[in-house]
N, C-alpha and C positions, 0 to 999 in steps of 0.2 A: 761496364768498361767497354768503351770502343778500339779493336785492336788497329793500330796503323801499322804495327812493323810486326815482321816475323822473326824467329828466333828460331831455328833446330840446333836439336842436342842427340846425340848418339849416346848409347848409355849399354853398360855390359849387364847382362840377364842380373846379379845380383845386385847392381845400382840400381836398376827400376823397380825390381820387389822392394829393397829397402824404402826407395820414394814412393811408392803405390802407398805402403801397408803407414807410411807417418801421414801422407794425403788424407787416407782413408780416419785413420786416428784422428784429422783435425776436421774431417767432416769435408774435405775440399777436392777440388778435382788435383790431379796430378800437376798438370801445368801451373795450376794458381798457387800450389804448396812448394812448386820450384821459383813461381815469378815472385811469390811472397818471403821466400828465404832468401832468394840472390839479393830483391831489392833491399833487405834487410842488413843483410852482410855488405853491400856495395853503400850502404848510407854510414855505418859503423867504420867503415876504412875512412871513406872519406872525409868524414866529421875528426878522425884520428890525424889523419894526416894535415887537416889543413889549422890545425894550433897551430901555436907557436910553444914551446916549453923550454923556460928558462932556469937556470941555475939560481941557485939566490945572493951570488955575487953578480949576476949578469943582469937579473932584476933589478937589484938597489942599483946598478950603473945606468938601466933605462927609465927606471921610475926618477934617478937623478937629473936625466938628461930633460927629460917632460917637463920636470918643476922648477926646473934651474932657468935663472934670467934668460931672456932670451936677446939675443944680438943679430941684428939683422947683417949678412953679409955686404960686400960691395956690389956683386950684380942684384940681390936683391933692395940694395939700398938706391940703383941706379931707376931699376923696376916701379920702385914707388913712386920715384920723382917722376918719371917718364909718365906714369900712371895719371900724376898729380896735372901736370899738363895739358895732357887730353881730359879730363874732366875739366879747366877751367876754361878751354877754348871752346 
């Protein structure tokens, strides 16, 4: 791994025994048994957060809305024509 950015962390005497002695336990240096949990918890958030999770009355009203005829409105009905134009010119 090539590092381009730095990171320092401050840590109180019992935070870094604890990270040394799980480091040590996974065979890895300190740093990479921090860079390897952060990135690990920082991917779990974000994988969490960026659902969407729906009720299953909210569901059947969006699965309804997808399958249901669709009707094109008036700006978009004006959009196609205007579309249609410039492709035949």
């Amino acid at each position: 791994m090539t590092a381009t950015a730095r990171f320092d962390l401050k840590l109180d005497a019992a935070d870094k025994d604890i990270l040394s002695r799980a480091a040590s336990l996974m065979g890895t240096t300190m740093a990479g048994f921090v860079r390897a949990a952060a990135k690990e918890k920082a991917q779990a958030l974000l994988d969490r957060e960026s659902r969407v999770t729906l009720s299953e009355r909210d569901f059947a009203a969006f699965n309804a809305a997808l399958n249901g005829a669709f009707t094109p409105n008036p700006a978009l009905r004006r959009a196609l024509t205007a579309a249609a134009k410039v492709k035949r010119a």
